[in-house]
TORMAR-148160 format. One record per residue (C-alpha): residue number from 1; x, y, z; residue in one letter. Coordinates in steps of 0.05 Angstrom, whole numbers, padded with zeros to 5 digits. Layout:
<sites>
k, u, v, w, r
NUM, X, Y, Z, A .
...
</sites>
This chain:
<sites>
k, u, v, w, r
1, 00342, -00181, -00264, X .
2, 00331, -00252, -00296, X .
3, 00377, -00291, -00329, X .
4, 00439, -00307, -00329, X .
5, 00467, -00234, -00348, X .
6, 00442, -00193, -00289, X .
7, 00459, -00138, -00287, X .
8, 00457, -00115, -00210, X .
9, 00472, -00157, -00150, X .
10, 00420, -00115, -00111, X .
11, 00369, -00181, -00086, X .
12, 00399, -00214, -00036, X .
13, 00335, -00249, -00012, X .
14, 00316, -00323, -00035, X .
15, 00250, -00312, -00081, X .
16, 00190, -00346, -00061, X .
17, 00184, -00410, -00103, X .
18, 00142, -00406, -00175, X .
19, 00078, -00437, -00183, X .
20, 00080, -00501, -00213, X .
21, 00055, -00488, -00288, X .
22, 00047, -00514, -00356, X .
23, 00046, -00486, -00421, X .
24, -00011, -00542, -00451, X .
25, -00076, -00555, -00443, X .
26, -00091, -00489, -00430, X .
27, -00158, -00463, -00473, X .
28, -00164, -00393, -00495, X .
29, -00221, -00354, -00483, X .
30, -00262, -00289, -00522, X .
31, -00266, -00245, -00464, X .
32, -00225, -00249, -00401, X .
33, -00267, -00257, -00332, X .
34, -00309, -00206, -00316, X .
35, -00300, -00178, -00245, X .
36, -00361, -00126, -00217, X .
37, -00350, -00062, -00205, X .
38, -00397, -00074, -00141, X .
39, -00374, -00139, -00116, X .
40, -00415, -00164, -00046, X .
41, -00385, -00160, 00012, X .
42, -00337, -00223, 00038, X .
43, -00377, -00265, 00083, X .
44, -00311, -00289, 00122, X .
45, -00271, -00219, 00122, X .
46, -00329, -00168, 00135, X .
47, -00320, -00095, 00144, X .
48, -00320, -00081, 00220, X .
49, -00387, -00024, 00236, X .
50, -00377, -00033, 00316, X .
51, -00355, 00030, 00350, X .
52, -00285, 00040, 00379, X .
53, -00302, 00012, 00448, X .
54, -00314, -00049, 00416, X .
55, -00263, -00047, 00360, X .
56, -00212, -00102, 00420, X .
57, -00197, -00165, 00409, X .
58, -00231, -00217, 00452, X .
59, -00171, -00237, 00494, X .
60, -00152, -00316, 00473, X .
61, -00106, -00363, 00524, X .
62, -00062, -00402, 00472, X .
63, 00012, -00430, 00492, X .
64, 00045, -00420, 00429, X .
65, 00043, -00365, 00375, X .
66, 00004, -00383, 00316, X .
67, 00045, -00409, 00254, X .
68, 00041, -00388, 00190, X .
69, -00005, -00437, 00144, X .
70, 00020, -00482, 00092, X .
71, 00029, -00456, 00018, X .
72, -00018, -00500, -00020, X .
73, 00000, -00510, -00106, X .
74, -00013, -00452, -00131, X .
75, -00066, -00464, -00194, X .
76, -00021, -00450, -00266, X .
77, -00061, -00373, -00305, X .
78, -00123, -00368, -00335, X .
79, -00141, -00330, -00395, X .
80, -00161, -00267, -00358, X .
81, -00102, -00223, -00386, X .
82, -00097, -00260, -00447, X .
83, -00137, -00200, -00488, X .
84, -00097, -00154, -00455, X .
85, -00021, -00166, -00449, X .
86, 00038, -00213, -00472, X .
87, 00099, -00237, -00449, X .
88, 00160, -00238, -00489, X .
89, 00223, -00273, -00467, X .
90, 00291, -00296, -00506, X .
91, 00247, -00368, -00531, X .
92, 00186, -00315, -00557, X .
93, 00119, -00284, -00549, X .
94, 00069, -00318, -00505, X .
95, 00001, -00310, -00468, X .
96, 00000, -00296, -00399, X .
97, -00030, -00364, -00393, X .
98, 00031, -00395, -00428, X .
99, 00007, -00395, -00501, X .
100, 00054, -00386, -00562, X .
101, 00048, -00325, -00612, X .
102, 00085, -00325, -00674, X .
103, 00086, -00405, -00677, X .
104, 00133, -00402, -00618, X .
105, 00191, -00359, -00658, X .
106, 00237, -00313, -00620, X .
107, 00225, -00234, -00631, X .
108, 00290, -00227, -00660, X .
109, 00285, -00158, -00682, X .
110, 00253, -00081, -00663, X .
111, 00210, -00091, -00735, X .
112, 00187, -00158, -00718, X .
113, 00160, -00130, -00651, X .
114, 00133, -00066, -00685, X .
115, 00086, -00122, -00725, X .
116, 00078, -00159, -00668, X .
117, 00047, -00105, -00634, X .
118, 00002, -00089, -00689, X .
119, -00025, -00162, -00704, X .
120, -00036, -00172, -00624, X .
121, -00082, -00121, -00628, X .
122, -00090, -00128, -00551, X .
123, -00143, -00090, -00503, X .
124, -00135, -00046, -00452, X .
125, -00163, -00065, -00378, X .
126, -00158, -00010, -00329, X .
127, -00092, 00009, -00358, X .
128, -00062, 00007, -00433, X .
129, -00050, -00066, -00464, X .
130, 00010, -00084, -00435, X .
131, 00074, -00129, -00468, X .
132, 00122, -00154, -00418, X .
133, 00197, -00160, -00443, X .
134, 00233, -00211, -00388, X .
135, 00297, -00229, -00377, X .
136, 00367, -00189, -00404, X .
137, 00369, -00238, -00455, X .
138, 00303, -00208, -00499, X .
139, 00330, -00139, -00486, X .
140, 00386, -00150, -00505, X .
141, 00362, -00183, -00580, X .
142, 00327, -00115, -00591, X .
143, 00382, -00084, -00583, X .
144, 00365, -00056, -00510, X .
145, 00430, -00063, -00474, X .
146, 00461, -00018, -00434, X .
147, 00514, -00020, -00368, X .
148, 00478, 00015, -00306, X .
149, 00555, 00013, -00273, X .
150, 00551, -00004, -00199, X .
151, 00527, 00013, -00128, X .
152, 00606, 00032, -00123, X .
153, 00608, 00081, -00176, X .
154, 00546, 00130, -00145, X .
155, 00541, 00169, -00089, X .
156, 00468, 00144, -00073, X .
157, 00419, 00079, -00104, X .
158, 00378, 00153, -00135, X .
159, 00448, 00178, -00175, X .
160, 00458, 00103, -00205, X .
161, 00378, 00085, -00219, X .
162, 00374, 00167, -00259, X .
163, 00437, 00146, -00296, X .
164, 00406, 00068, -00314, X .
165, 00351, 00104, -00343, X .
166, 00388, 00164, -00383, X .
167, 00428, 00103, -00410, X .
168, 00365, 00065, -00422, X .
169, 00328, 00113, -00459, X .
170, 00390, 00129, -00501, X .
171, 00394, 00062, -00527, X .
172, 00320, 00052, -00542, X .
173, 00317, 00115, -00585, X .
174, 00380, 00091, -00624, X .
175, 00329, 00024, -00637, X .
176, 00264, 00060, -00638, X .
177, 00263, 00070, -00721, X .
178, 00240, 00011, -00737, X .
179, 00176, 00014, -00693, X .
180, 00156, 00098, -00720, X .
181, 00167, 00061, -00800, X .
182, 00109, 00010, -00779, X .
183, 00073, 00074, -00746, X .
184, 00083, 00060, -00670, X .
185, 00106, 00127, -00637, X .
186, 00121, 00150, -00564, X .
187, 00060, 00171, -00533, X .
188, 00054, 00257, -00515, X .
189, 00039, 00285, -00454, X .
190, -00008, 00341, -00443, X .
191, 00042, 00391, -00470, X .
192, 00052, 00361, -00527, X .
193, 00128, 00330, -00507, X .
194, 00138, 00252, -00520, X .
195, 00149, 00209, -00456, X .
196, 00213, 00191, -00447, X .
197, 00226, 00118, -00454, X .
198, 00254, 00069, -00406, X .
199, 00230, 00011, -00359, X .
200, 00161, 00033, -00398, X .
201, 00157, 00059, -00469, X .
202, 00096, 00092, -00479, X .
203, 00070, 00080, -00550, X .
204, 00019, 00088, -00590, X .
205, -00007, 00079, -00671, X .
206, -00058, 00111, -00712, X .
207, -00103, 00065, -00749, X .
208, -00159, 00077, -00809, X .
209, -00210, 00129, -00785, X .
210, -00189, 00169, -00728, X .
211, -00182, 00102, -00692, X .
212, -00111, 00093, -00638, X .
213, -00072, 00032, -00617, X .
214, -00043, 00047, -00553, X .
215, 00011, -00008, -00513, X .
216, 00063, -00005, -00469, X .
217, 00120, -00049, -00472, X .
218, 00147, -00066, -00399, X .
219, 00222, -00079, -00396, X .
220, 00230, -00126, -00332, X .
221, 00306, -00126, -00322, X .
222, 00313, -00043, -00312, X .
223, 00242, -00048, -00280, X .
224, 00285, -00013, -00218, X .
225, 00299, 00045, -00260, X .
226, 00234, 00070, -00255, X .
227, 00236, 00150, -00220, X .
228, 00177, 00126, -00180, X .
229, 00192, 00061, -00153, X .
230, 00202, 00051, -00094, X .
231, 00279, 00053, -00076, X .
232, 00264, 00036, -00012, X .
233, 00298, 00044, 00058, X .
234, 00376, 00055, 00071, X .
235, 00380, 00055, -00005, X .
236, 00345, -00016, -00015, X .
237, 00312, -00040, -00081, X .
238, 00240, -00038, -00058, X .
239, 00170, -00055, -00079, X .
240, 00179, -00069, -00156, X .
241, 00096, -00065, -00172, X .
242, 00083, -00129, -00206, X .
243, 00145, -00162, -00206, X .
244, 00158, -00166, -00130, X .
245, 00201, -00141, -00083, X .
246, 00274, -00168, -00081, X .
247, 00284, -00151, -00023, X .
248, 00223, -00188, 00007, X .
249, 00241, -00250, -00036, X .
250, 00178, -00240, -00073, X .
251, 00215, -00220, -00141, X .
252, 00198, -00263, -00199, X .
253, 00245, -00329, -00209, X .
254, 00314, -00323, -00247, X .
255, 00300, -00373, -00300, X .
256, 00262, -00330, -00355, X .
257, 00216, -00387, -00382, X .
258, 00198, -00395, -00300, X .
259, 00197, -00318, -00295, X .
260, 00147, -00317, -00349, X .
261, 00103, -00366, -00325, X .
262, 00105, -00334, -00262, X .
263, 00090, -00262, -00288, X .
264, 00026, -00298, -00331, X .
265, 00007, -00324, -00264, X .
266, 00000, -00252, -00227, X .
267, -00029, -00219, -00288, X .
268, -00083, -00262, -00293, X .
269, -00090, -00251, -00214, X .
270, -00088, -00174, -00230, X .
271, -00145, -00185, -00285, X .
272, -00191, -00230, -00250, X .
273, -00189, -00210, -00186, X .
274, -00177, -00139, -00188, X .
275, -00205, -00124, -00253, X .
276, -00144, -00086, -00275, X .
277, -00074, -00086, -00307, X .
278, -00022, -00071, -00261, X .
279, -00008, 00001, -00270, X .
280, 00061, 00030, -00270, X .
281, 00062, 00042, -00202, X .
282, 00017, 00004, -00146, X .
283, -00017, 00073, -00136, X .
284, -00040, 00077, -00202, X .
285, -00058, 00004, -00200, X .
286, -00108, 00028, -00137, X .
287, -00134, 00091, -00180, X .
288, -00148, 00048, -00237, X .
289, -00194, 00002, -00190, X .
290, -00230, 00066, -00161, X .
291, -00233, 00102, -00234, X .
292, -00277, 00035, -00254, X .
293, -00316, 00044, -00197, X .
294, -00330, 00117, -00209, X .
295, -00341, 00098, -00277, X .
296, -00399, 00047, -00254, X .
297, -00440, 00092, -00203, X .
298, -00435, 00152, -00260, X .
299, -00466, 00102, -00320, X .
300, -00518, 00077, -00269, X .
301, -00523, 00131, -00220, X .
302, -00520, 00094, -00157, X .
303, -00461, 00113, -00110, X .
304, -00420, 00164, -00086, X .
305, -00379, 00190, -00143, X .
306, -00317, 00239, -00134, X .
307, -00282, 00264, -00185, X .
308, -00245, 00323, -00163, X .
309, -00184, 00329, -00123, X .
310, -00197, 00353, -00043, X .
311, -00141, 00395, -00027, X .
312, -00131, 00417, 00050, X .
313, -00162, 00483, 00063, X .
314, -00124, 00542, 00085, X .
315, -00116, 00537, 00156, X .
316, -00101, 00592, 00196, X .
317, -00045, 00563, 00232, X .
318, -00030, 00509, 00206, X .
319, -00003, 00457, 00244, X .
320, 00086, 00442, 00204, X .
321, 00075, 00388, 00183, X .
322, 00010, 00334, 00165, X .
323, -00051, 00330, 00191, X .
324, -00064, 00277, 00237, X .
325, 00007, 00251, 00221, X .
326, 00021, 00171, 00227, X .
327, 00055, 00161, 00301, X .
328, 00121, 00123, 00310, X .
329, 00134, 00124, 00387, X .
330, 00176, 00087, 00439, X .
331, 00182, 00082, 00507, X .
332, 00245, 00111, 00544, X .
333, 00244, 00054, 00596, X .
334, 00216, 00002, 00626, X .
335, 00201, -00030, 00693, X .
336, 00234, -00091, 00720, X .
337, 00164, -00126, 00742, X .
338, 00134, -00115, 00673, X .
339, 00181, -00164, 00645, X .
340, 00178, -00210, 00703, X .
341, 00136, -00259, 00675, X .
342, 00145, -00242, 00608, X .
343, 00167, -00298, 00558, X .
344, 00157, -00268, 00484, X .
345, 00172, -00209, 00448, X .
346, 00116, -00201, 00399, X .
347, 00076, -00159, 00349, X .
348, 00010, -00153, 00342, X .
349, -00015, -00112, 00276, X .
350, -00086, -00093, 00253, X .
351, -00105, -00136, 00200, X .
352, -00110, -00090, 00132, X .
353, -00123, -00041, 00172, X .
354, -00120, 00022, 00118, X .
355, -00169, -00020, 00073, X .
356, -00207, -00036, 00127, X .
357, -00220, 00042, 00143, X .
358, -00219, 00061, 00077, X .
359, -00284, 00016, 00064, X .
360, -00327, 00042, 00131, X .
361, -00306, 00113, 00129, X .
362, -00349, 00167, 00098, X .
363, -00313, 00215, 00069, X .
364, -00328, 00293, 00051, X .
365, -00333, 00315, -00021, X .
366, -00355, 00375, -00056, X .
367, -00333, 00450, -00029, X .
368, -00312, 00452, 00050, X .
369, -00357, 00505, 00083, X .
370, -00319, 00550, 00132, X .
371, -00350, 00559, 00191, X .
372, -00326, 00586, 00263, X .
373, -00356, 00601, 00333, X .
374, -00421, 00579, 00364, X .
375, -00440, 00552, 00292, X .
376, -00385, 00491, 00299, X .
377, -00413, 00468, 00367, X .
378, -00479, 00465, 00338, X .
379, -00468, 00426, 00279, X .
380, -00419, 00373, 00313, X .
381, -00477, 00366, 00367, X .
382, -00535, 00351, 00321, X .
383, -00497, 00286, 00301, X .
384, -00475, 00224, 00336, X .
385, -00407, 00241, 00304, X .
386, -00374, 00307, 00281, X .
387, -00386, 00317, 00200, X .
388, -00328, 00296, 00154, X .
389, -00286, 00358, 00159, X .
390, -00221, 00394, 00199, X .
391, -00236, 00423, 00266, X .
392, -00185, 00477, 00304, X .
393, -00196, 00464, 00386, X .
394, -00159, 00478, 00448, X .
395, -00140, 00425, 00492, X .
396, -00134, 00433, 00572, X .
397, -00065, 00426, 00591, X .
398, -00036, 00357, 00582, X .
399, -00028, 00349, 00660, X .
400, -00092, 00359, 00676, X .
401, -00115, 00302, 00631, X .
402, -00078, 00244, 00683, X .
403, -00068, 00195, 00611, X .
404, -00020, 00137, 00620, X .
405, 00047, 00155, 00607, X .
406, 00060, 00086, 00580, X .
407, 00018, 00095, 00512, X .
408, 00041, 00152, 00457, X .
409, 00017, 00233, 00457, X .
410, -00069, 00229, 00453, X .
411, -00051, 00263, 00387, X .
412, 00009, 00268, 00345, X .
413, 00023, 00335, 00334, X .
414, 00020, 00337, 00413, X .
415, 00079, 00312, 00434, X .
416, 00090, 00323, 00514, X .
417, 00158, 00331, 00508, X .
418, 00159, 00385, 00465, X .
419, 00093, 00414, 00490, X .
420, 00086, 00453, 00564, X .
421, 00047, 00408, 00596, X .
422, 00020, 00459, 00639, X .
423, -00008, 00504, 00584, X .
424, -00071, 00494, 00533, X .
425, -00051, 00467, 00469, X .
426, -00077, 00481, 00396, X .
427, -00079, 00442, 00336, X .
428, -00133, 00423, 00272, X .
429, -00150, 00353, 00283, X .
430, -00202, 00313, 00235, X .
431, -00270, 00295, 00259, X .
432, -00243, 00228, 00274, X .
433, -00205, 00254, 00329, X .
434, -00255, 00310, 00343, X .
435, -00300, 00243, 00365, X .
436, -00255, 00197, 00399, X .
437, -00220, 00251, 00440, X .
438, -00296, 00256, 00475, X .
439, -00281, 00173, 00489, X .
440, -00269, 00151, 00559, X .
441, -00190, 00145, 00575, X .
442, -00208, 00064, 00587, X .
443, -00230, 00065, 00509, X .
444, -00170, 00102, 00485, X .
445, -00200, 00172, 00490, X .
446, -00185, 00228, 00525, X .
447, -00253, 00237, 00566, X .
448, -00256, 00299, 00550, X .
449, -00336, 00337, 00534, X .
450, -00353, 00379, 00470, X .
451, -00337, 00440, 00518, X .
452, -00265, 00421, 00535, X .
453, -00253, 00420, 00473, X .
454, -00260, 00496, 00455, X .
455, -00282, 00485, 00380, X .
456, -00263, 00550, 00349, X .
457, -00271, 00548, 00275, X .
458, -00279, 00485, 00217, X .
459, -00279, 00475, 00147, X .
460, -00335, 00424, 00136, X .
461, -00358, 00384, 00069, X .
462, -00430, 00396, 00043, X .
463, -00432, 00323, 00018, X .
464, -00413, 00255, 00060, X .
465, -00408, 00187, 00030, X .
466, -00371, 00109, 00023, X .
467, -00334, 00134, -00028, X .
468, -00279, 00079, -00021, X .
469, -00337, 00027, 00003, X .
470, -00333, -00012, -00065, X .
471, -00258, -00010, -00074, X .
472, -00247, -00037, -00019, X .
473, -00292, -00089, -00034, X .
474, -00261, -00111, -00101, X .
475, -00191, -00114, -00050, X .
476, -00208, -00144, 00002, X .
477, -00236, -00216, -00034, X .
478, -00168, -00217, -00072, X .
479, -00134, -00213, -00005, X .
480, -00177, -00263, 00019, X .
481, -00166, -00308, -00034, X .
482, -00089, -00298, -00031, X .
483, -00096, -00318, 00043, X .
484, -00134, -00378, 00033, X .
485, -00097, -00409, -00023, X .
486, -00026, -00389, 00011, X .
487, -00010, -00337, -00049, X .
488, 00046, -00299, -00004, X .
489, 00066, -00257, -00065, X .
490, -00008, -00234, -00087, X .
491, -00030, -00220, -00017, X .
492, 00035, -00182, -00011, X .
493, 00026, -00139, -00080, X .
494, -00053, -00124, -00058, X .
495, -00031, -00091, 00008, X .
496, 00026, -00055, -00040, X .
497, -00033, -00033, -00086, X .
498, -00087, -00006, -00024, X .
499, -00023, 00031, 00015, X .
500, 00009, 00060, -00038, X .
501, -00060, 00089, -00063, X .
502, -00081, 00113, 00002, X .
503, -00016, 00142, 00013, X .
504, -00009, 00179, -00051, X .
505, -00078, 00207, -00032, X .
506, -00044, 00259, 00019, X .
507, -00004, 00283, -00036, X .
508, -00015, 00322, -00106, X .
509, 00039, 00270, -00138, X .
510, -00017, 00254, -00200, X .
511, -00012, 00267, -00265, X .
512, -00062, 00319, -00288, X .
513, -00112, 00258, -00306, X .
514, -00100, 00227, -00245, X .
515, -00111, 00287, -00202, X .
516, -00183, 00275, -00170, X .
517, -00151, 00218, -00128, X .
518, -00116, 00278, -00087, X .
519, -00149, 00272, -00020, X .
520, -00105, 00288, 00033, X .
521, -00167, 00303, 00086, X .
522, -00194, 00222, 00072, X .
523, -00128, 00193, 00080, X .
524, -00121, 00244, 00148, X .
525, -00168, 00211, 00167, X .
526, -00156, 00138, 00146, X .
527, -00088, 00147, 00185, X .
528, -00131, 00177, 00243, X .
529, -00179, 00118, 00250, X .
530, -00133, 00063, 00248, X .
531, -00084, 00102, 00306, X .
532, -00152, 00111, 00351, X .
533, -00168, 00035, 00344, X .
534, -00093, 00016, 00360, X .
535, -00098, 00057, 00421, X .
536, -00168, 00022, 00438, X .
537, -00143, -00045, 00432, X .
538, -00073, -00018, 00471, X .
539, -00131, 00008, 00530, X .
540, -00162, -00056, 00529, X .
541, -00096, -00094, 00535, X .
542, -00078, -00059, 00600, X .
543, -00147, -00075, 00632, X .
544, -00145, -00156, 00610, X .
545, -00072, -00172, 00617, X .
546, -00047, -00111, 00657, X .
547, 00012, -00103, 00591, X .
548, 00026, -00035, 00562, X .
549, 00070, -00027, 00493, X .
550, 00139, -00010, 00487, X .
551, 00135, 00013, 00413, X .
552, 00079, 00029, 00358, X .
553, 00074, 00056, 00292, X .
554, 00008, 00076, 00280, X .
555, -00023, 00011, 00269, X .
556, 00026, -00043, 00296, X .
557, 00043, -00050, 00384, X .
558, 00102, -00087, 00410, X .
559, 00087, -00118, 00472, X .
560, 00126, -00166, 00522, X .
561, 00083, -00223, 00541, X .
562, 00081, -00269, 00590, X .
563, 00073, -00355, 00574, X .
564, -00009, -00374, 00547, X .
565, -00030, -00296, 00537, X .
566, -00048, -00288, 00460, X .
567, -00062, -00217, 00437, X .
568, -00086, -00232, 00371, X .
569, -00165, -00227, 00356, X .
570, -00191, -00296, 00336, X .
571, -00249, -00264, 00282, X .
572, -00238, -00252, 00212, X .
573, -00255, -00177, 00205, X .
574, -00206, -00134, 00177, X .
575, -00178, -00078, 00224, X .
576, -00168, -00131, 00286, X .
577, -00106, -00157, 00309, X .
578, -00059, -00211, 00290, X .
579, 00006, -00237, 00311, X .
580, 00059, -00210, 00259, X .
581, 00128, -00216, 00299, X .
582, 00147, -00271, 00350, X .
583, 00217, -00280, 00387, X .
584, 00235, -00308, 00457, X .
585, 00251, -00259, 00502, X .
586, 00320, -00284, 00523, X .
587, 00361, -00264, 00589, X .
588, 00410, -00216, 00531, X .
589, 00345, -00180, 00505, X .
590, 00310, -00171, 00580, X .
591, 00374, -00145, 00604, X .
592, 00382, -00102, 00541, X .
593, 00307, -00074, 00550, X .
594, 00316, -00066, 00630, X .
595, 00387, -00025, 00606, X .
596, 00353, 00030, 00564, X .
597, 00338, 00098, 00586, X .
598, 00316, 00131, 00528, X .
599, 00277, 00118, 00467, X .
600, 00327, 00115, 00427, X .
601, 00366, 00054, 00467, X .
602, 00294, 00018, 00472, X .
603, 00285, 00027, 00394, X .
604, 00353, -00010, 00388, X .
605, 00343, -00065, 00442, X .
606, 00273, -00081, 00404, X .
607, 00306, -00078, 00332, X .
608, 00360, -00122, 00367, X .
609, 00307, -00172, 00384, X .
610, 00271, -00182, 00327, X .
611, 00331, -00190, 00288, X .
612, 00323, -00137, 00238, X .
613, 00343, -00063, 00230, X .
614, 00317, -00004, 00250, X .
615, 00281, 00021, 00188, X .
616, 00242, -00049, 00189, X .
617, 00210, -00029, 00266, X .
618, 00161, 00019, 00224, X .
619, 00155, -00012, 00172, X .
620, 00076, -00018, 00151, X .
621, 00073, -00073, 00113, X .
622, 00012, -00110, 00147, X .
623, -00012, -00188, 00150, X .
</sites>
């Protein structure tokens, strides 16, 4: 992917500029930066406590949308990763922060890199030492060559990126003597079965005693061959952990000595801010941050410490699919005098607003507690909010409840069209939505009581806690920091890192060592908090400005506004809104909005608009 021999036209985007760097001047240090396990929180970017009724922006009257800020110079690495990984490109090794190994000689050979790893002797942090191969040209010198073929050739971007690898780990066993003769050997997994190589190769080296070496050497150009990377929508190359995301035009530069620099750049990011390596995929870059955490609060025994998986409980009928599923929804039409005065299409997105749950939530741990009958109204009422658990109820019959018609289902898995309004309706919802459905319908709620709600039976954790309180505070000041100093592609790969982490949660998609990070009842109800603020904020807008959405997915609402009315939230707490999408709202797009009938046609007019496909409406990438 750098280079002049790539070896997939798959990136069509322009890649954000390199920081300017230098490979002098640059002193080398014992030990990298040490970043606490417990940082404070971030003055300027706090962790919202209000309740939902006050989770709204204060309204703002500005004329024009607000425009992006400046980059500023990006500052060249540190010497954070410097004990923990190297970069090796066609010219030779180097330190993330740009320093030559070996004198500056090319790594022409697999045995010169076999004692290159061994006299780096490098550290892991959060993750195994790492060495970085870049550009087609350094594979290619060890011997690491193969032809992927083309888009053309497969029936799908899956069938070509399973037979890149196959070829790819082919051609590094054909090479890999030279590394077993200096006693560097693919790594086992738990049965005892060595790891196929690839885009990683997984090795390891015993030493005198019962002492082990353990690296990983990263090959950048087939970094897209990688069976969990993220392929992406419509068959796209997507988020490449680390390296970017070509499609975004965050990938790293073509030039390898500017890709390198680059690279050295984000890994010392990774180090010093984060306190980690990247990990192989931005989940496991999130678990490694929590495992340190955990690791912290169990050697000082202060905290909340989890380190079993939480799968769901059985529920007796079980709702098809997820609990407390993300909503996409669109309106079927819309009237002529909402768009009357209307100027802008725009979209307005909660700031972070899965890292901003995942810090203020307290989540359930420990073994759920089945309970059913009188006992479940009595323990929700001796709280100001229901205990971290799953809750079956009844609702009254959607009619009866008079909610606007022009914001999505009160719940997700109650969808009015395929639900008799007229009838009760049953579902498990999370405590989260056990609460805000007893909210007034001007907050969002459903104004429901306790009663209505016909709580009939609950699986509720013995023990409650912040569990994700500290990782999100080691995020969130990176963010910040990206923000502030106009780093597009860190503040990108940090919302990459806290998504893909809290998304894996709801799945059992971890490797045996990995597996206490399965916790598909917190991310239930991560998803469930940020949909209930949306719809606050949503309430709130009707009541100031009299608008109502015409599309949302879970934590982003696209509204047509009229000329001075700002939507955005002027504080800096995470969870509140900000402008993320601006067009004019031409004659051709008002006509093409007033035109649709369905949700589907309104989908398209919207897409139309905004100038991108449909697959990018939803997709979650925040500010």
């Amino acid at each position: 992917m750098t280079g002049e021999n790539t070896q997939l036209a798959l990136f069509g985007a322009d890649p954000i500029e390199p920081a300017p760097t230098t490979d002098t001047g640059v002193p080398t240090q014992d030990e990298p930066a040490s970043v606490p396990s417990e940082p404070a929180e971030v003055p300027n970017e706090p962790e919202s406590t209000e309740p939902a009724s006050s989770l709204t922006p204060t309204p703002t009257e500005v004329s024009e949308p607000p425009s992006a800020p400046e980059p500023t110079r990006l500052p060249p690495a540190g010497t954070a990763a410097d004990p923990h990984a190297a970069i090796i490109t066609e010219e030779g090794c180097f330190t993330p922060s740009g320093q030559p190994r070996r004198a500056g000689r090319p790594v022409e050979s697999v045995e010169i890199l076999a004692k290159l790893l061994t006299w780096l002797s490098l550290k892991p942090k959060g993750a195994v030492a790492q060495v970085y191969i870049v550009g087609v040209e350094a594979c290619n010198i060890l011997g690491w060559e193969i032809d992927p073929g083309s888009e053309d050739d497969f029936d799908s971007m899956k069938a070509l990126r399973e037979h890149a690898a196959a070829e790819l780990a082919k051609a590094i066993r054909l090479t890999i003597g030279p590394l077993n003769d200096h006693g560097w050997f693919l790594r086992k997994n738990k049965s005892g079965k060595e790891k196929e190589p690839g885009h990683y190769i997984n090795l390891e080296r015993r030493t005198d005693g019962d002492g082990l070496m353990m690296v990983d050497v990263i090959l950048e150009p087939y970094s897209w061959t990688y069976p969990y990377r993220d392929i992406g929508w419509s068959g796209r190359i997507g988020e490449l952990g680390i390296f970017g995301n070509p499609t975004a035009g965050t990938y790293l530069p073509d030039d390898a000595a500017e890709a390198r620099r680059e690279l050295g750049r984000r890994l010392h990011f990774s180090v010093e801010q984060l306190g980690v390596l990247p990990g192989p995929t931005p989940a496991r870059t999130g678990a490694a941050i929590q495992d340190q955490v955990v690791r912290t609060r169990t050697r000082t025994g202060k905290g909340v410490v989890v380190t079993e998986a939480g799968p769901l409980p059985p529920l007796n009928d079980a709702p098809s699919g997820e609990i407390e599923p993300p909503v996409v929804w669109t309106r079927s039409s819309v009237d002529p005098a909402e768009l009357e005065n209307a100027v802008a299409l725009v979209t307005i997105d909660q700031r972070a607003a899965y890292l901003a749950s995942a810090g203020m939530l307290a989540f359930g741990y420990g073994k759920p507690q089945y309970v059913q009958g009188d006992v479940v109204a009595r323990m929700v009422r001796k709280g100001k909010n229901a205990p971290f658990g799953v809750y079956r109820i009844t609702m009254p019959a959607l009619r009866s409840l008079n909610l606007p018609d022009t914001l999505p289902p009160i719940l997700p898995v109650v969808d009015p069209q395929r639900t008799d309004p007229d009838q009760p309706v049953s579902t498990w919802v999370t405590g989260i939505s056990l609460d805000k459905l007893q909210a007034p319908v001007s907050e969002g709620g459903a104004g429901l009581d306790l009663d209505d709600l016909e709580v009939s039976e609950a699986w509720m954790w013995p023990n409650e806690g912040k569990a994700l309180e500290a990782w999100k505070k080691r995020l969130a000041p990176a963010r910040k920091l990206a923000v502030e100093t106009g780093d597009a592609v860190m503040k990108r790969y940090i919302g990459v890192v806290y998504k893909a982490y809290i998304g894996r949660m709801h799945t059992d998609k971890w490797d045996d060592k990995f597996a206490h990070h399965s916790q598909p009842v917190w991310w239930a109800a991560i998803v469930a908090h940020c949909r209930w603020r949306g719809r606050s904020v949503a309430m709130e807008n009707s009541r100031t400005h009299g608008l109502w959405p015409l599309h949302t997915a879970t934590d982003s609402w696209v509204y047509a506004v009229p000329a001075g009315v700002d939507l955005a939230d002027p504080s800096d707490y995470l969870g509140k809104m900000v402008v993320e999408k601006h067009v004019v709202l031409t004659e051709e797009i008002r006509q093409q909005l007033l035109a649709a009938k369905t949700s589907g046609s309104m989908r398209a007019a919207i897409t139309a608009a905004f100038g991108e496909s449909d697959d990018d409406l939803d997709d979650e990438w925040e500010q």
